[in-house]
C-alpha positions, 0 to 999 in steps of 0.5 A: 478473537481468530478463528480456526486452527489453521497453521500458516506457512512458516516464513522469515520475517523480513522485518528481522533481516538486515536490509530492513534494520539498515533503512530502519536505522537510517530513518529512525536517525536522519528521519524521512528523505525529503522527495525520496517516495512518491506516485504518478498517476500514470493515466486516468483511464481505467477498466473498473469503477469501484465502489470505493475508489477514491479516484473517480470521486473527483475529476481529472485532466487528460493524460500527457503523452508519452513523450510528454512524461518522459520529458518532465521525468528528465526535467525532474532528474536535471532540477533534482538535488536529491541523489539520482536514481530516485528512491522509489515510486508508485505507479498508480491511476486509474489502471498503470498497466494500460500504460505498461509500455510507458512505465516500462520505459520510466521505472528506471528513473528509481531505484525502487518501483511499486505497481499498484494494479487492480490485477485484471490484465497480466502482469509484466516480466519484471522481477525487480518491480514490486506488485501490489494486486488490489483483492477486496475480500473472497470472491463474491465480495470483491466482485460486488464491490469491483462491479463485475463477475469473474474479476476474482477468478481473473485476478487468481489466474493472473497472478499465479506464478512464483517469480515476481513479487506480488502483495495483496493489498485490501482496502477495508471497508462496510462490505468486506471488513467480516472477511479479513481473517478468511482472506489472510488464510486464502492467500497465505496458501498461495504464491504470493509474497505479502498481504497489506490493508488499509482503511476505505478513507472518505472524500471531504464532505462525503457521507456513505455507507462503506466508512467504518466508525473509529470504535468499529477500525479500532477492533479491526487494528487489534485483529490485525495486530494478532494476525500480525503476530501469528503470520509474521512478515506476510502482513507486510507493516510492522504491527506499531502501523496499525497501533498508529491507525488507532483513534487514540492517536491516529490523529496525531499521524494525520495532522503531521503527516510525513508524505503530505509534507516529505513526499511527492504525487504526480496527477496524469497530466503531470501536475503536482497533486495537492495533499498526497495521492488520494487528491485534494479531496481527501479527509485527512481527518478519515485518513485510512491509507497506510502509508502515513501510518507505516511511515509513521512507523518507521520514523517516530522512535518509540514505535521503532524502538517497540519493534524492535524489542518484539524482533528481538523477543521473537527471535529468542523464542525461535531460536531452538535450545 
């Protein structure tokens, strides 16, 4: 059950608007684009080690240099049949932005880029970018899990301007999965754009205490899912995402999932990464990345078609007599 009686500010909901139903529509008939979407590990280097970081947990080759990336990425668009520029990458790590230089001059490679920072270095000029700023919970939860004091602070200062496009995206685990209610009111009184979570997803063969049970996910789906419902489009995933990341059918996303077999994942030494970002390693069986549930959301039709209904019934309801 929510908490509190905290309004949330009123927004319109992306997920109405006609941009969204266009690609919507385009996946729902044509399906997924075959190596449209992908990542890049831009470095292996980073300023943390968190204690749920799925990264550190394996090891990793030396980064190319750049030169070397900005060959491979002209290798990639002269062996390319897909239309050029690219759809969309992620740019992840390690931390991205202690290559900020470089992104800065491959990101034109796509008509789409997403940022994936841990928010402790400043955030380029770039409107057109997307950001996703890893918070792990109020302040002192994402600094225990984060490994030092002050980072949430920095994070706020970092972040605190109206004119990029910033979500918050909240790896859930043991540690913060009691404090998701609180973060949503926290942020959806700040300047950022969105808010998106996700599930700690454990390596193979990898037992600790961060892992929460599929009972203990599927109650933490169905809070999403109300909030989802009371904040509208600042939970960025439509609400069939975490229907899908239910244990009832979650498995079926997994064992079919669309990135591993449609998508694209770069390791720092421009290698193609095995399975999707989360590397070799990952348990698929565990999975609790978003991103094969979004897709998954986008693309299996009576799950669109579900959305669809409720856009349609949220409209209705808005609109004033």
């Amino acid at each position: 059950m929510l908490r509190g009686t905290h309004q949330p500010r009123v927004r319109e909901d992306s997920t109405g608007s006609i941009a969204y139903d266009l690609v919507r529509g385009a996946f729902f008939l044509f399906g997924f684009p075959h190596n449209a979407f992908g990542s890049f590990d831009i470095t292996s280097k980073c300023n943390l080690r968190c204690r749920h970081c799925y990264y550190f947990t394996q090891s990793h080759p030396d980064d190319l240099a750049d030169q070397q990336w900005l060959d491979l990425m002209a290798g990639l668009k002269s062996k390319s049949w897909f239309r050029f520029p690219f759809l969309q990458a992620s740019w992840v790590g390690g931390e991205p932005l202690l290559r900020k230089d470089l992104i800065e001059k491959l990101r034109g490679y796509f008509r789409f880029n997403t940022i994936v920072t841990n928010g402790t270095l400043p955030l380029p000029d770039w409107p057109d970018v997307r950001f996703y700023v890893s918070v792990d919970g109020p302040a002192e939860v994402h600094d225990e899990i984060r490994g030092k004091p002050g980072l949430h602070a920095r994070i706020k200062k970092n972040i605190a301007r109206s004119d990029l496009d910033i979500t918050i995206a909240c790896c859930i685990n043991r540690l913060n999965a009691r404090h998701i209610e609180d973060m949503v009111r926290e942020w959806d009184r700040s300047t950022v754009s969105h808010m998106v979570f996700d599930f700690y997803t454990p390596m193979l063969g990898q037992e600790d205490d961060l892992y929460l049970t599929p009972p203990e996910k599927d109650t933490i789906c169905d809070l999403l899912i109300e909030l989802r419902r009371i904040y509208g489009d600042f939970i960025v995933v439509p609400e069939s995402t975490f229907r899908l990341m239910k244990s009832d059918i979650s498995q079926k996303v997994t064992s079919r999932c669309v990135f591993r077999d449609k998508g694209f994942a770069y390791a720092a030494n421009g290698e193609p990464k095995p399975k999707c970002t989360l590397g070799k390693r990952a348990d698929c069986s565990r999975c609790g990345c978003v991103v094969p549930y979004y897709i998954a959301s986008l693309t299996w039709r009576r799950f669109v078609l579900a959305d669809w209904y409720r856009q349609i019934v949220h409209r209705n309801r808005a609109r004033p007599v």
